[in-house]
C-alpha positions as CSV (number, residue, x, y, z in Angstrom):
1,X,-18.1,5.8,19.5
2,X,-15.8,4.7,16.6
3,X,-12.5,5.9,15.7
4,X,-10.5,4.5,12.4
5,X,-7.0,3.8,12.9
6,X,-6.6,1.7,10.3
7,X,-8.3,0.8,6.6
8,X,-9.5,-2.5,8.4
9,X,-11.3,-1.0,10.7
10,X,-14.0,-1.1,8.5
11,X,-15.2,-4.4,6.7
12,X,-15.9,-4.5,2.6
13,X,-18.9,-3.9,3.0
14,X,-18.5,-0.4,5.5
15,X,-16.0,0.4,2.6
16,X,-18.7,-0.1,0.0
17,X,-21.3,2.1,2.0
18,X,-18.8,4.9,3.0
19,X,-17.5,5.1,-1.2
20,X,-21.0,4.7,-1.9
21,X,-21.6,8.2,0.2
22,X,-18.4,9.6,-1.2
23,X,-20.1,9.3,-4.8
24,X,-23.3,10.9,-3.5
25,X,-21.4,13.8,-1.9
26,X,-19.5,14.1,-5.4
27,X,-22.9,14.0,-7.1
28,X,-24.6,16.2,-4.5
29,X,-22.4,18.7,-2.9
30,X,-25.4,20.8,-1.9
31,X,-27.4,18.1,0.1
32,X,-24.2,17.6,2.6
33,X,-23.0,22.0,2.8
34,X,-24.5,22.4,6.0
35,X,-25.1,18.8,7.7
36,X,-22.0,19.6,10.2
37,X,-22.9,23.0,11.4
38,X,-22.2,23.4,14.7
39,X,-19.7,20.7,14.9
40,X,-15.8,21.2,14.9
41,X,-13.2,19.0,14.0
42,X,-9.9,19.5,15.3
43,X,-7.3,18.6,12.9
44,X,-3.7,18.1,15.4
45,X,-0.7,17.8,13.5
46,X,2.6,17.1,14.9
47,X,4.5,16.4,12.0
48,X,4.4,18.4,8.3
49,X,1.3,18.4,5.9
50,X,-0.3,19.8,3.2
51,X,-2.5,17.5,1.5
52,X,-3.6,15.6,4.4
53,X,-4.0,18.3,7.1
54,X,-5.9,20.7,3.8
55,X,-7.9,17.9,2.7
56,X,-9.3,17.2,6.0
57,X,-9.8,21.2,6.6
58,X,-11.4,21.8,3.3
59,X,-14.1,18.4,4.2
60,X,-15.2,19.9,7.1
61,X,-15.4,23.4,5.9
62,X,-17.4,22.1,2.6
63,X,-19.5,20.2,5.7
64,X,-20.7,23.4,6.9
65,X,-18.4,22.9,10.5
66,X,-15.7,24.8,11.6
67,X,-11.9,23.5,12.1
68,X,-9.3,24.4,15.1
69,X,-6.1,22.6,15.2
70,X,-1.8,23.2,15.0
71,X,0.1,22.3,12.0
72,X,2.9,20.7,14.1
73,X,3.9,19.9,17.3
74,X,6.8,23.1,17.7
75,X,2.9,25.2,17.8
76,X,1.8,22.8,20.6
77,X,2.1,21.9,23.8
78,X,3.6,18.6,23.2
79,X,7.0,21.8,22.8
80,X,6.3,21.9,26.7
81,X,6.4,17.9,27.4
82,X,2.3,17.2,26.9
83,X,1.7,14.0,26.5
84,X,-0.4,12.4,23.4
85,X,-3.2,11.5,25.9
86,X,-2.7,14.5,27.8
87,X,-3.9,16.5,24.6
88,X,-6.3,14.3,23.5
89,X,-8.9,14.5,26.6
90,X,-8.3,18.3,26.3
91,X,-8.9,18.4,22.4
92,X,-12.0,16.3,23.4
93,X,-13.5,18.9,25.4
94,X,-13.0,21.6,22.4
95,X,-14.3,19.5,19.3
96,X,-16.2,16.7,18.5
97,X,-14.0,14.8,16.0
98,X,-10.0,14.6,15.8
99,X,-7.5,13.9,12.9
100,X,-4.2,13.0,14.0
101,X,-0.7,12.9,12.5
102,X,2.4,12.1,14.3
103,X,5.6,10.5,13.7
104,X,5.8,7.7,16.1
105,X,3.9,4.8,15.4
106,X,0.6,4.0,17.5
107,X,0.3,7.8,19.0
108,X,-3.0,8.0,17.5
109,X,-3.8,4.5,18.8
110,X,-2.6,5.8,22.4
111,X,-4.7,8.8,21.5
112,X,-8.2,7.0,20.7
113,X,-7.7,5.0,23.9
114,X,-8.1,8.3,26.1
115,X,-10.4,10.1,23.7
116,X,-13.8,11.1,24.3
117,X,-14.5,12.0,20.4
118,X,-13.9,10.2,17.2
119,X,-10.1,9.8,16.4
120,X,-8.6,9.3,12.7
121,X,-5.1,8.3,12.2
122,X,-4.0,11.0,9.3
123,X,-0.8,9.4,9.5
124,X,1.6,7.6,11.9
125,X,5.5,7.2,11.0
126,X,6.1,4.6,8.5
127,X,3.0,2.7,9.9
128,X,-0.5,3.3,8.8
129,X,-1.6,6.3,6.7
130,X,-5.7,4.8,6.5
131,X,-7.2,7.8,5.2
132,X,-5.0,7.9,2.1
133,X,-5.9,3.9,1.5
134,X,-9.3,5.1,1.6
135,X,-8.9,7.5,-1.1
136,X,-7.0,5.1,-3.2
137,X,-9.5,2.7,-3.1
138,X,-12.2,5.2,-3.8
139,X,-10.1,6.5,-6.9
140,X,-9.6,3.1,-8.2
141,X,-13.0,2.4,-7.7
142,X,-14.9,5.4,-9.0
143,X,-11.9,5.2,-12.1
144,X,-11.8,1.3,-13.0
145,X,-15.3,0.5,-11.5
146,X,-14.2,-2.2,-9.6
147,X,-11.9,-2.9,-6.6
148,X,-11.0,-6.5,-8.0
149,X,-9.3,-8.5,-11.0
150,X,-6.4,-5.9,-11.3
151,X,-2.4,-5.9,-11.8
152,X,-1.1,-3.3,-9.6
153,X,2.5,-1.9,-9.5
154,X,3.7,-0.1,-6.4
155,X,6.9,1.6,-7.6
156,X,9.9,3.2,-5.5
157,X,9.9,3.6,-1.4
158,X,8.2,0.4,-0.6
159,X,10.2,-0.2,3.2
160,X,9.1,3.7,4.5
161,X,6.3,4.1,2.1
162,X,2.8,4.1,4.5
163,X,0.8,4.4,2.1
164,X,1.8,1.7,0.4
165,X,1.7,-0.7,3.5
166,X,-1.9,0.2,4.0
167,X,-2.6,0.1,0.4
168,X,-1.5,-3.2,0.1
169,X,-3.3,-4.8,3.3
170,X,-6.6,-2.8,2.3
171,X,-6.3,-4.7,-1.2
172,X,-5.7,-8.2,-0.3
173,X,-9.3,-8.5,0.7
174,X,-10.7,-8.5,-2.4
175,X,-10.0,-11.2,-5.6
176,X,-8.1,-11.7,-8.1
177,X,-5.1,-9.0,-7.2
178,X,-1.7,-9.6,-8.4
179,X,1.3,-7.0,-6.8
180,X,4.0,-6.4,-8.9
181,X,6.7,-4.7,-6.2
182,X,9.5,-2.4,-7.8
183,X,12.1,-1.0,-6.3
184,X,16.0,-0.6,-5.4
185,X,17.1,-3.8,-2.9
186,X,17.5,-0.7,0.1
187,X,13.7,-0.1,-0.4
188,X,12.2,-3.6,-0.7
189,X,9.0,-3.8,0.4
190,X,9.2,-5.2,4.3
191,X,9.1,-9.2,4.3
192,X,6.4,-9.0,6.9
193,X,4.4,-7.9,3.9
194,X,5.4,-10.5,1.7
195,X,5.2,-13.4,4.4
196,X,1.6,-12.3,4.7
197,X,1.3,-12.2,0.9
198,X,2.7,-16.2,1.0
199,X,0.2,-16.8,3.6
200,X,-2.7,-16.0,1.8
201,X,-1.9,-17.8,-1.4
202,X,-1.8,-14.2,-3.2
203,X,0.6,-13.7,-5.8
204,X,2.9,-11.1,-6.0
205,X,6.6,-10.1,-8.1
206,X,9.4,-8.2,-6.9
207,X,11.5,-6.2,-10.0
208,X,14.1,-3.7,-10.0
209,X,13.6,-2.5,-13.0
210,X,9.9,-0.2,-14.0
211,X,10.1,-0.6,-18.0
212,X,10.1,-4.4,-17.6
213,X,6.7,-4.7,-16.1
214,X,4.7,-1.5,-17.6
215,X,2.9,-3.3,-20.4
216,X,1.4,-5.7,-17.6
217,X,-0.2,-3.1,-14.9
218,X,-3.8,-2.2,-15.1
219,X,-2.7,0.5,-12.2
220,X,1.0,1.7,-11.1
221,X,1.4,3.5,-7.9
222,X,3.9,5.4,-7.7
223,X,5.6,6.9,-4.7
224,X,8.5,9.1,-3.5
225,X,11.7,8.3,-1.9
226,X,11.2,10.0,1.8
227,X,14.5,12.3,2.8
228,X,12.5,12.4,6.2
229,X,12.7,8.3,7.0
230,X,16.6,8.5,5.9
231,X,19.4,8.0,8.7
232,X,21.8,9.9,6.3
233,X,21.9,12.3,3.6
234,X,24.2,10.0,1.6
235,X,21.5,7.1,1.0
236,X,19.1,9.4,0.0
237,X,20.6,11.5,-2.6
238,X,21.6,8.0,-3.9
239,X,18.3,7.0,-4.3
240,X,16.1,9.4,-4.7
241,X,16.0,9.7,-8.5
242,X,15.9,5.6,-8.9
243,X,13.0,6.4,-10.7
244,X,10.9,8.7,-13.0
245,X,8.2,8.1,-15.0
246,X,8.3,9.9,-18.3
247,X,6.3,9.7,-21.1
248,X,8.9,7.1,-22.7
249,X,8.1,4.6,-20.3
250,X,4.4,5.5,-20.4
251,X,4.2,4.9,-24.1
252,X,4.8,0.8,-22.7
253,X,1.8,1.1,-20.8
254,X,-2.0,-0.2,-21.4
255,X,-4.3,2.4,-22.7
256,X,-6.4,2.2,-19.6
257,X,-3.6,1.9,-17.1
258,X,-4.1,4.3,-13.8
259,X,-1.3,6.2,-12.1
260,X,-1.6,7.2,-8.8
261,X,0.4,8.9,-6.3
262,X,-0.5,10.0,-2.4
263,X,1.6,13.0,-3.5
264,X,3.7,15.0,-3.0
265,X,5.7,14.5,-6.1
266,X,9.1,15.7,-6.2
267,X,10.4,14.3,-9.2
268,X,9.6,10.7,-9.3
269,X,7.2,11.3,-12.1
270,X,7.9,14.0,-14.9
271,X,5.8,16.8,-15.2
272,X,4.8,15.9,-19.2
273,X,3.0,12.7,-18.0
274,X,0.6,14.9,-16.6
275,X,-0.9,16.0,-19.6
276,X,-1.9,12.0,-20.6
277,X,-5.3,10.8,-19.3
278,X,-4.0,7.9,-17.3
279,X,-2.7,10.4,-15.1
280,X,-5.1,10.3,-11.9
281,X,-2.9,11.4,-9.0
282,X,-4.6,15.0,-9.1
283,X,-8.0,13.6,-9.5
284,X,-6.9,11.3,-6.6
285,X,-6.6,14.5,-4.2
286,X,-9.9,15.4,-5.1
287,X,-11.0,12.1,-4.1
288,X,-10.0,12.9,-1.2
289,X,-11.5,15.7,0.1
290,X,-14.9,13.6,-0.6
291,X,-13.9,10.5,1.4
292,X,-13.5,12.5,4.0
293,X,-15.6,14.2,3.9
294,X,-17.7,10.8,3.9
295,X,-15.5,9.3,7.0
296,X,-16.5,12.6,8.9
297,X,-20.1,11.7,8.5
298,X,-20.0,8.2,9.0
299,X,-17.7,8.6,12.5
300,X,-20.0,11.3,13.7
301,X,-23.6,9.6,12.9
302,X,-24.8,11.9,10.8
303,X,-26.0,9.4,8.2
């Protein structure tokens, strides 16, 4: 049994395999609508989600299983004092594949440890967030072609931001990737990240300011500022409109370049840039629902 707590669980070449399904199931949607009947996937959610907790829902559903789950802990047991593990070895007797999002950091870890099913981390604190760098890598893949030789910009909460933590240790496996890191001093990117950066001889910017470095991205990422990972109101009001990408600053940009965004938005990027092609976030979401869909498979032996 394998669970997937983080995007390094799997090597380059699982990666390749599982996007290489993804495409299929894109492709194909027919050959995969009933492969999961009889199988249930419970999808336990202890902190807000839409994206995440829907995108997960809808793959199994479009998988021909069936879904049980709570969309946060109030709606749980863990209201009562339940333990992680406690509700993991009961969920495990109920369905045959979790997804698990929680605000502290390693409760899904804690979870897979006591599990009798498949456990994904959908999401823990400001740690890990692998099923999201698994659809980022799909997009930029299916997108540019390639998961190599790129500039990348990852603009605006890079201390909180898990996405981009996973993103960016998911993308130094592969050549040739320069990081370009903007963002106010409060929300540098963490140095462990750029220590490890140094280590491996991989080059990588930090900028405040986003029109200085659009004309060299192939890809810019960009993310919101989190009200939820503030300790007060004050910082965040201060910072949460740092930056917006608007069609000014886009008009700096290659012709080809990619933005992304794990979404949601709140007004980091204006909603006129999403009439310009480069704008991939909302085929991102897309993306996925087929990953997922992909992982679900893969985790449950089923291809």
């Amino acid at each position: 049994m394998r669970h997937l707590m983080s995007p390094l669980d799997f090597s380059t070449k699982e990666l390749e395999k599982l996007f290489d399904l993804a495409n299929d199931i894109e492709k194909n949607p027919k050959k995969y609508e009933h492969i999961c009947e009889g199988r249930i996937l419970a999808t336990c959610f202890y902190e807000p989600s839409t994206r995440t907790r829907l995108s997960f829902e809808s793959a199994m559903t479009r998988l021909g299983g069936k879904v049980i789950g709570f969309s946060d802990a109030a709606s749980s047991s863990a209201s009562k004092g339940e333990s992680v593990s406690d509700t993991i070895r009961i969920i495990s007797c109920y369905a045959d594949i979790c997804a698990m999002r929680h605000p502290k950091e390693g409760a899904p870890m804690v979870a897979s440890e006591k599990s009798r099913i498949p456990v994904i981390n959908a999401g823990d604190g400001g740690h890990q967030h692998p099923t999201q760098t698994l659809t980022d890598l799909l997009t930029i893949r299916s997108l540019k072609g390639k998961l190599d030789n790129f500039t990348i910009g990852l603009c605006g909460d890079l201390k909180f931001g898990r996405t981009v933590h996973s993103l960016i240790n998911a993308l130094v496996r592969y050549s040739n990737i320069r990081f370009i890191f903007i963002s106010p001093e409060e929300l540098k990117v963490p140095d462990y990240i750029t220590d490890m950066l140094t280590e491996k001889q991989i080059p990588y910017e930090e900028v405040i300011r986003l029109e200085d470095v659009m004309p060299h991205l192939d890809i810019l990422y960009m993310t919101r500022v989190q009200k939820e990972r503030f300790f007060n109101e004050e910082d965040y009001v201060r910072l949460k409109d740092f930056y917006i990408l608007d069609t000014t600053k886009m008009a700096l940009a290659k012709k080809d370049m990619l933005v992304l965004h794990p979404l949601p938005r709140v007004n980091e990027i204006s909603v006129e840039v999403d009439e310009d092609p480069r704008a991939a976030y909302f085929k991102q979401a897309q993306y996925g629902v087929y990953v997922r869909m992909a992982l679900i498979l893969t985790l449950l032996e089923l291809v």
